[in-house]
DRENBA-107114 format. One record per residue (C-alpha): residue number from 1; residue in one letter; x, y, z. Coordinates in Angstrom, 1 decimal. Layout:
REM DRENBA-107114
{k = NUM	r = A	X = X	Y = Y	Z = Z}
...
//
This chain:
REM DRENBA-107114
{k = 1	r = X	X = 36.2	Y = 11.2	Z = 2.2}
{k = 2	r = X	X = 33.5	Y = 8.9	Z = 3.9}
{k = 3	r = X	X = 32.4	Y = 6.1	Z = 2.4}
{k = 4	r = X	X = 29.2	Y = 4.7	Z = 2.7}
{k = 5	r = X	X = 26.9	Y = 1.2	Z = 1.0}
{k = 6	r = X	X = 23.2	Y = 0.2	Z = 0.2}
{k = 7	r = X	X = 21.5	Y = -2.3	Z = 2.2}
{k = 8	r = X	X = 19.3	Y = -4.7	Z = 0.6}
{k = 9	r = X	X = 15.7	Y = -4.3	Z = -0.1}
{k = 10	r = X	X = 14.8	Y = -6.9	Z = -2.6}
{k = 11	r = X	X = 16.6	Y = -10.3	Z = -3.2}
{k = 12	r = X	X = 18.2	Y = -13.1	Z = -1.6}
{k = 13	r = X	X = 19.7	Y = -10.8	Z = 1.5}
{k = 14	r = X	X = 16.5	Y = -9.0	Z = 2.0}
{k = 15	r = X	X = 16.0	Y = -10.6	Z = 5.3}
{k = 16	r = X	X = 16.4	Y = -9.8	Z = 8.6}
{k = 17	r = X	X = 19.2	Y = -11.7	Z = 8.9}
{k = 18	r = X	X = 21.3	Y = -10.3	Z = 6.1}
{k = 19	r = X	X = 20.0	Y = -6.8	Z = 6.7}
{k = 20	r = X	X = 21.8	Y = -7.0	Z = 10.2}
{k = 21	r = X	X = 25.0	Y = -8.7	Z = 9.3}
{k = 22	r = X	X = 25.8	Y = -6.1	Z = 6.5}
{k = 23	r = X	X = 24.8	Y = -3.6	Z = 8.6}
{k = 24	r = X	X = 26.9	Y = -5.0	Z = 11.6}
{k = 25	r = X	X = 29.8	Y = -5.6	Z = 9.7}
{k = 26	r = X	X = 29.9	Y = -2.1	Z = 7.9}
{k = 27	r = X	X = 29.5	Y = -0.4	Z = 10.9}
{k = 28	r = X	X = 32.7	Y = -2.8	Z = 12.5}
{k = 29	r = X	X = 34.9	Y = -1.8	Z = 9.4}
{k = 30	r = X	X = 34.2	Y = 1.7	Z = 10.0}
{k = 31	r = X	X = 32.4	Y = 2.8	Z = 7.3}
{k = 32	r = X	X = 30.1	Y = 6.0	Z = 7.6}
{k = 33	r = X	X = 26.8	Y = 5.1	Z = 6.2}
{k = 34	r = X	X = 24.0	Y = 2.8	Z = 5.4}
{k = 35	r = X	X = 21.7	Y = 3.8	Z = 2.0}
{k = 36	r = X	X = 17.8	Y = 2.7	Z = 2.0}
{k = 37	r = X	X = 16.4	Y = 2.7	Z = -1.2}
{k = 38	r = X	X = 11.9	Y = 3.3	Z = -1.1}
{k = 39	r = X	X = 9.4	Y = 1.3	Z = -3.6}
{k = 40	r = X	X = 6.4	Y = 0.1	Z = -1.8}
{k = 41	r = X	X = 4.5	Y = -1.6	Z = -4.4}
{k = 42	r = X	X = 5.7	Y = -3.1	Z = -8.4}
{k = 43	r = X	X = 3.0	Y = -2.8	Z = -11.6}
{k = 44	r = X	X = 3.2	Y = -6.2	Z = -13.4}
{k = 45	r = X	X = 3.2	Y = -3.6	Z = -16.2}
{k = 46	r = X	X = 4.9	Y = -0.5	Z = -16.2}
{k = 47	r = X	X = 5.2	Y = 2.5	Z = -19.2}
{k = 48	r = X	X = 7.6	Y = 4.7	Z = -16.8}
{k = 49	r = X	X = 11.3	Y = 5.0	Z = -18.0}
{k = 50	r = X	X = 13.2	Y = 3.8	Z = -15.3}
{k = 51	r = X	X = 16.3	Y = 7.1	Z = -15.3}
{k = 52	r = X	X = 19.3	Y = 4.6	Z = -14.4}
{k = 53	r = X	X = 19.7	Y = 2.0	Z = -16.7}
{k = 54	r = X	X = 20.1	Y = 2.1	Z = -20.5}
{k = 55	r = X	X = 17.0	Y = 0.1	Z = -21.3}
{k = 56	r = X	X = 15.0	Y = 2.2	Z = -19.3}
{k = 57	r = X	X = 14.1	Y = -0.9	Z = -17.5}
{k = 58	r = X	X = 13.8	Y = -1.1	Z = -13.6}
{k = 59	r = X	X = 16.2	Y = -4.3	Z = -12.7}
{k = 60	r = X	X = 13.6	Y = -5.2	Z = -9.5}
{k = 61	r = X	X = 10.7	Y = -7.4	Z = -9.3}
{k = 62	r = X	X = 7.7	Y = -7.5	Z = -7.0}
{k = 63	r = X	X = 9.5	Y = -7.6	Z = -3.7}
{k = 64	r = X	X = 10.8	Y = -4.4	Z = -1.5}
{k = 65	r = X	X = 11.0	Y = -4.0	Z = 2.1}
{k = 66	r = X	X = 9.6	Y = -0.6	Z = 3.3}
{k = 67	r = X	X = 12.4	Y = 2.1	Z = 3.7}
{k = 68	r = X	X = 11.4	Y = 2.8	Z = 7.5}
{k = 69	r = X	X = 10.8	Y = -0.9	Z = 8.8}
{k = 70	r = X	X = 14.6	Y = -1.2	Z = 7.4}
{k = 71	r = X	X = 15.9	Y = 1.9	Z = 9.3}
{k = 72	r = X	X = 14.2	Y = 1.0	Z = 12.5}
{k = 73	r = X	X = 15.5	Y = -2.5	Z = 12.8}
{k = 74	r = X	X = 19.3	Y = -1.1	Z = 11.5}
{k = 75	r = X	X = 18.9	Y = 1.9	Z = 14.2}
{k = 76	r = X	X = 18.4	Y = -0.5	Z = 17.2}
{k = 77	r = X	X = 21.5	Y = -2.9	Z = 15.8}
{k = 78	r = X	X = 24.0	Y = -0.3	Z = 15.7}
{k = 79	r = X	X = 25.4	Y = 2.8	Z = 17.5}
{k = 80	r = X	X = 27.7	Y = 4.6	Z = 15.2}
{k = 81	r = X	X = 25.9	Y = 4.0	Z = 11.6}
{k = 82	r = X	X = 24.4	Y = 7.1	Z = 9.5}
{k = 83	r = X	X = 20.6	Y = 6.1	Z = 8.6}
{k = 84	r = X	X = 20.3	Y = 7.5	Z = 4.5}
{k = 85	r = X	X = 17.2	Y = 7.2	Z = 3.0}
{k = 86	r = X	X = 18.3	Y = 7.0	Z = -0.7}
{k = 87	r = X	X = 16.0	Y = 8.6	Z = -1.4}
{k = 88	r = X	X = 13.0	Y = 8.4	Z = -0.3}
{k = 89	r = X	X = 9.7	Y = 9.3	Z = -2.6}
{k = 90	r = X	X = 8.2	Y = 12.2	Z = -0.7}
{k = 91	r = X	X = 4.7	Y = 12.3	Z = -2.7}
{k = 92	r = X	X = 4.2	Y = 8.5	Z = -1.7}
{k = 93	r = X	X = 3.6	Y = 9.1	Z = 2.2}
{k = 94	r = X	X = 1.4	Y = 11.6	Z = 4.4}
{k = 95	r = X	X = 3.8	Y = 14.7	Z = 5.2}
{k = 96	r = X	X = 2.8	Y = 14.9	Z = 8.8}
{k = 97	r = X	X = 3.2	Y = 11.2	Z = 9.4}
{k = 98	r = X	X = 6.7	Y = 10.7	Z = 7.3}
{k = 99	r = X	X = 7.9	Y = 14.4	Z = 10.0}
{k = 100	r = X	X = 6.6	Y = 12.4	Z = 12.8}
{k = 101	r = X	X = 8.4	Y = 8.7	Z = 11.4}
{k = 102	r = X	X = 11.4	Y = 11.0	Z = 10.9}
{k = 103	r = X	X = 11.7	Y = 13.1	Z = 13.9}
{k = 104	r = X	X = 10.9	Y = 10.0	Z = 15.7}
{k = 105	r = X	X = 13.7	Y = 7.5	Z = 14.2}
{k = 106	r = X	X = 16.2	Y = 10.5	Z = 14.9}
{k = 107	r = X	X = 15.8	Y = 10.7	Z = 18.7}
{k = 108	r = X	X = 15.7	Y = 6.8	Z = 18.8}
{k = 109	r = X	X = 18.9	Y = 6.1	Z = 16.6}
{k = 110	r = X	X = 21.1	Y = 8.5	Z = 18.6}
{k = 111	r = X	X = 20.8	Y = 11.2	Z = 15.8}
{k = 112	r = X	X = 22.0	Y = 9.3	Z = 13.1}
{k = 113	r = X	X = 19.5	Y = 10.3	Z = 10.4}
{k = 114	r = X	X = 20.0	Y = 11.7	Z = 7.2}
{k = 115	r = X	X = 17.0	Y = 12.5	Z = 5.0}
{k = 116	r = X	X = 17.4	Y = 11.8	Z = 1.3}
{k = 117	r = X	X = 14.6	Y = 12.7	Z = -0.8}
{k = 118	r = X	X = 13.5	Y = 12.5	Z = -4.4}
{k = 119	r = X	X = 10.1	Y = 13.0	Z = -6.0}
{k = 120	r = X	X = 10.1	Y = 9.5	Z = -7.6}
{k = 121	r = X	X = 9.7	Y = 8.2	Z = -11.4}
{k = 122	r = X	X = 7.0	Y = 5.5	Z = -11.6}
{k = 123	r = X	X = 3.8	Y = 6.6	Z = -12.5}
{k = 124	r = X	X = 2.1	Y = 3.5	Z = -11.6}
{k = 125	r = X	X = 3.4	Y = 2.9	Z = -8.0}
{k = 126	r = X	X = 2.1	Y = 6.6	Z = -7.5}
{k = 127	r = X	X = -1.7	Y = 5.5	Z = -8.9}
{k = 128	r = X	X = -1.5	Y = 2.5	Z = -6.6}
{k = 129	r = X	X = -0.9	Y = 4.4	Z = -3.5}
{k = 130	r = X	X = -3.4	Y = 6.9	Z = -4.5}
{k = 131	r = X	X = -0.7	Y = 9.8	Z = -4.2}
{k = 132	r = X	X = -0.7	Y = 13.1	Z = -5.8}
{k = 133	r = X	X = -0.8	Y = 13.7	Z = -9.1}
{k = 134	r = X	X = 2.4	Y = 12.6	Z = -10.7}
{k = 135	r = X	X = 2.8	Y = 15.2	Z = -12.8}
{k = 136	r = X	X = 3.0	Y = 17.5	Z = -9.9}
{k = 137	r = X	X = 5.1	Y = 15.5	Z = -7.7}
{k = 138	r = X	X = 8.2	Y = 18.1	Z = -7.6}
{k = 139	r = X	X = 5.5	Y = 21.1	Z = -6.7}
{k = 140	r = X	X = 4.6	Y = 18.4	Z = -3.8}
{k = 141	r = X	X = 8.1	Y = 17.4	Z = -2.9}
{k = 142	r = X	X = 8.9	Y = 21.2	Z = -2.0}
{k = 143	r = X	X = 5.7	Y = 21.2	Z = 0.1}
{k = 144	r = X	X = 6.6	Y = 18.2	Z = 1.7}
{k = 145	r = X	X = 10.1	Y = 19.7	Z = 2.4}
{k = 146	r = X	X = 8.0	Y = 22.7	Z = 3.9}
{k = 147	r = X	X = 6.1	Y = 20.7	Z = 6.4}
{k = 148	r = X	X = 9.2	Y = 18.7	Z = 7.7}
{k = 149	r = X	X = 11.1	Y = 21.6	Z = 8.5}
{k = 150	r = X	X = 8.0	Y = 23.5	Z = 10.4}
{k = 151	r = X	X = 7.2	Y = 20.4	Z = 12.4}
{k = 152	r = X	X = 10.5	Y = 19.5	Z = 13.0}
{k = 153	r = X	X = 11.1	Y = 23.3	Z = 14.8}
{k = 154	r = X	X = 8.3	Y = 24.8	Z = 15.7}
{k = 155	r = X	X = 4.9	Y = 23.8	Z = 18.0}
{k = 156	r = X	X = 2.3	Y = 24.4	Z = 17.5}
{k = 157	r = X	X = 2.5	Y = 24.5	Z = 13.8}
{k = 158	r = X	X = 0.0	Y = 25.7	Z = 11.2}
{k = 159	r = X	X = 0.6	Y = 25.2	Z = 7.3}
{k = 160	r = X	X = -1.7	Y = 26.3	Z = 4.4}
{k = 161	r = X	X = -0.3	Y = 25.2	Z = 1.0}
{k = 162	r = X	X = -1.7	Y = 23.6	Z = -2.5}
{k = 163	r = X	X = -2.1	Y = 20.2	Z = -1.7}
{k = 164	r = X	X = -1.6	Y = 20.1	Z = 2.3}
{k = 165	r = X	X = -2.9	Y = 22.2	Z = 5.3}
{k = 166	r = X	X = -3.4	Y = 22.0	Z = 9.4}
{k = 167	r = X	X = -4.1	Y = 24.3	Z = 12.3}
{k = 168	r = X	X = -2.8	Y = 24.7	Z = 15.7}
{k = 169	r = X	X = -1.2	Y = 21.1	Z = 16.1}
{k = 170	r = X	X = 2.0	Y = 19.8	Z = 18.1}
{k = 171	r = X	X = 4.3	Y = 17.1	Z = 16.9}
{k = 172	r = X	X = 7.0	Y = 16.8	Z = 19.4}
{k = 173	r = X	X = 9.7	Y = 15.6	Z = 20.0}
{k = 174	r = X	X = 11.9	Y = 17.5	Z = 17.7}
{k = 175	r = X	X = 14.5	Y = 15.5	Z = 16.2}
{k = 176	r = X	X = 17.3	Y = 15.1	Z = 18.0}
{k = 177	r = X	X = 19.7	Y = 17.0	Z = 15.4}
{k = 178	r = X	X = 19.2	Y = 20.8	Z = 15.2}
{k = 179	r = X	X = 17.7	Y = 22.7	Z = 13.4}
{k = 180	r = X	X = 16.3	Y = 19.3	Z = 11.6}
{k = 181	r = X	X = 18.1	Y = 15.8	Z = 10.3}
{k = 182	r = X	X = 19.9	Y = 17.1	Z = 6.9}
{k = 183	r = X	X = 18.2	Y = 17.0	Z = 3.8}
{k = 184	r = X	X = 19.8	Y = 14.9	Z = 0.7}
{k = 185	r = X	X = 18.0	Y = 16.2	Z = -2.4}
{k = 186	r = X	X = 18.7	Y = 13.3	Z = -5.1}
{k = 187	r = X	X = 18.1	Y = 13.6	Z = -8.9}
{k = 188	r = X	X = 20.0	Y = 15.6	Z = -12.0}
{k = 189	r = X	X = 17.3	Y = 17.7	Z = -13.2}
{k = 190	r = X	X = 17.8	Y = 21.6	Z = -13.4}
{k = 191	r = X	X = 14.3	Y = 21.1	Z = -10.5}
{k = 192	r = X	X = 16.2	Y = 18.4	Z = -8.6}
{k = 193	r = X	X = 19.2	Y = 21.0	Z = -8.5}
{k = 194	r = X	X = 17.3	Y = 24.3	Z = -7.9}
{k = 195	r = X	X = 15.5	Y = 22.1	Z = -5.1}
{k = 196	r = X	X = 18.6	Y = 21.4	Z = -4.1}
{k = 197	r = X	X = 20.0	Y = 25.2	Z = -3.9}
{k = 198	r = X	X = 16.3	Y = 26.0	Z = -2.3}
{k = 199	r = X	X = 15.6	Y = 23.6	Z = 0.1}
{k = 200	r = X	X = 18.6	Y = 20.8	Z = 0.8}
{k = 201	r = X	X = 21.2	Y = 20.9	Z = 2.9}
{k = 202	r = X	X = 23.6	Y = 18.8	Z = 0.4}
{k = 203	r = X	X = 22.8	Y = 16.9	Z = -3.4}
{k = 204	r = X	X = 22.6	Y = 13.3	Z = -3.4}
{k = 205	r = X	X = 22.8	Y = 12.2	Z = -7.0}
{k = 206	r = X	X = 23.6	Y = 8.6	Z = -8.7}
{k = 207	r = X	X = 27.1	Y = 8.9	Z = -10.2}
{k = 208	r = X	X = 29.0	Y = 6.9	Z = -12.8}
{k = 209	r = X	X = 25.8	Y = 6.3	Z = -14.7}
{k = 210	r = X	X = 26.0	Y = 6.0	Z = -18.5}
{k = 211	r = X	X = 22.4	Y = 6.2	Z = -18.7}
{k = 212	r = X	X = 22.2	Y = 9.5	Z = -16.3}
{k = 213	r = X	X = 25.2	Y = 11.5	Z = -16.5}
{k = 214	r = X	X = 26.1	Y = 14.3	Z = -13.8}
{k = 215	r = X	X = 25.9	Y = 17.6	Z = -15.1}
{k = 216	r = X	X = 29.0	Y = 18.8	Z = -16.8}
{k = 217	r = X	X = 31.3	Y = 21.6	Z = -14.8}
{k = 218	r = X	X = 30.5	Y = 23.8	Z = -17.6}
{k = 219	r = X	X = 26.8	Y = 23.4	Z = -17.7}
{k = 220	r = X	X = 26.7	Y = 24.0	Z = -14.5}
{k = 221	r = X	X = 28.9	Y = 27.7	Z = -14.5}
{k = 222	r = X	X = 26.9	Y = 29.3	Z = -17.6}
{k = 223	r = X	X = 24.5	Y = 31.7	Z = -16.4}
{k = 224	r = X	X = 21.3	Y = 30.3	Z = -17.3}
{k = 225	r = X	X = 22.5	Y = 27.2	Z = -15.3}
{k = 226	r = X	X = 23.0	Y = 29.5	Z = -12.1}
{k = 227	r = X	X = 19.5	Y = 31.7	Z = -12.9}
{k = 228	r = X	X = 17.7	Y = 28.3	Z = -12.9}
{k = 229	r = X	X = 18.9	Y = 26.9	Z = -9.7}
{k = 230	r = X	X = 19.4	Y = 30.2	Z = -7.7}
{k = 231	r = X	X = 18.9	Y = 29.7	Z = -4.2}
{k = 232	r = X	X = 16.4	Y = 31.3	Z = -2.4}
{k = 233	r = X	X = 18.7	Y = 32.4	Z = 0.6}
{k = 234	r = X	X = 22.3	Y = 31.5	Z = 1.4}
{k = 235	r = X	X = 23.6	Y = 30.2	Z = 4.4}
{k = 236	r = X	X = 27.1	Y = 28.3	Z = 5.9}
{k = 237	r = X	X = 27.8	Y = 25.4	Z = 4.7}
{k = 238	r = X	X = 26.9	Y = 22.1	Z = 6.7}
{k = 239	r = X	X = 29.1	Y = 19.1	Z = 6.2}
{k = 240	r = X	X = 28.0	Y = 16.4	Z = 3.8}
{k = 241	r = X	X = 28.8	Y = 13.0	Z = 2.9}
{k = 242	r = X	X = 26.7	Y = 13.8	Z = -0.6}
{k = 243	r = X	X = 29.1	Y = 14.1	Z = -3.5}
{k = 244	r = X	X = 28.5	Y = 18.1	Z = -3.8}
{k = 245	r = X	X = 28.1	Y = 21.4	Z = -2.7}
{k = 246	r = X	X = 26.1	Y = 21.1	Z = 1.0}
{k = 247	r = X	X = 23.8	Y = 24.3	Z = 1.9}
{k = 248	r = X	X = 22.2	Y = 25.0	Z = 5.1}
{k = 249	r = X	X = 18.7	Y = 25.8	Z = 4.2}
{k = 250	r = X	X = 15.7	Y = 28.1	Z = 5.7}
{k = 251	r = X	X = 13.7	Y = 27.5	Z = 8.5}
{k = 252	r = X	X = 10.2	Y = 28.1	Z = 7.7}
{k = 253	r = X	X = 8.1	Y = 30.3	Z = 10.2}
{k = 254	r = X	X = 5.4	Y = 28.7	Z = 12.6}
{k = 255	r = X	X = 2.6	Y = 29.8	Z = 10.3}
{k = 256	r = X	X = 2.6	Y = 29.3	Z = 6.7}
//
């Protein structure tokens, strides 16, 4: 087992400083990984159940250090450290420019980075940013998904989808790890799980939650469970740090 901690992206310790020493001192105890949590901007007042307390209340204020700006500062301050994004919100960024970030912080950090995704919960942060529409944020997130794996193998790349296209374009370097950094799918929705099964390379839910439970073994053996979160296409297994079931996912083709 591997054991890995959050760094701080709000609060007291959300400084340079105490970014640095925790992740210093993690990485001198020998433990495997550092978590990043993504907001990028608070409403004053919010309607959007938060999933992970009881209340349904997010515990944060207005303050958040951006996920990447976090990662890139940790990256350059240690050598051994597993970069997690936990998780970032896919539909909050350009897909071509989050590959790019991505690819980028991999060959830089050594290839220490490990991609966890969600399609976020607060409706308000989405309308800020102008993102897609967040009622089709999980159609998004799988065309996100899409986009990262073509630009992360193949050049040039050409994509046509429902919300995102391009023609004939490079993005080099690859990331250092092959075929692509691993993919963290987080969430414990039947979606989060089939997008899981479809296009992750391992689950990254929040356990020990009273307010969000993990699915039960038996709901997740009966056979509508299964239908519902079929995979696509099997592969081996790649090794995980995510408590669950890692699968090696498709590569996409250069033209989509």
């Amino acid at each position: 087992m591997r054991y890995g901690f959050y760094l701080p992206t709000r609060g007291p310790t959300a400084t340079r400083a105490g970014v640095l020493a925790l992740a210093r001192e993690g990485e001198r105890l020998g433990l495997h990984s550092a978590m990043i949590a993504d907001h990028i901007v608070f409403p004053v007042e919010s309607e959007s159940a938060y999933p992970y307390t009881v209340d349904r209340k997010h515990p944060g204020g207005g303050d958040a250090l951006e996920t990447f700006s976090i990662l890139g500062v940790v990256a350059g301050a240690t050598e051994k450290l597993r970069l997690v994004t936990s998780v970032l919100v896919l539909p909050y960024r350009n897909p071509v420019l989050t590959a790019k970030m991505v690819a980028s912080l991999d060959v830089l950090s050594g290839g220490r980075v490990t991609l966890g995704v969600g399609v976020g919960w607060l409706k308000e942060e989405f309308e800020a940013l102008d993102s897609p529409e967040f009622d089709r944020r999980g159609a998004v997130t799988d065309e996100w998904i899409a986009i990262f794996k073509q630009l992360w193998t193949c050049s040039p790349a050409s994509f046509t989808g429902q919300f995102y296209d391009y023609t004939d374009i490079r993005a080099e370097p690859f990331p250092l790890q092959k075929p692509h950094p691993p993919i963290w799918v987080g969430g414990h929705s039947k979606a989060a799980l089939r997008r899981t099964a479809r296009h992750g390379d391992g689950w990254h839910p929040v356990g020990a939650i009273a307010a969000s439970p993990l699915p039960t073994r038996r709901r997740c053996t009966t056979p509508a469970f299964r239908t519902a979160t079929a995979p696509v296409a099997a592969s081996p297994a790649m090794p995980t740090t995510s408590p669950a079931t890692s699968i090696r996912s498709r590569l996409p083709a250069c033209m989509s």
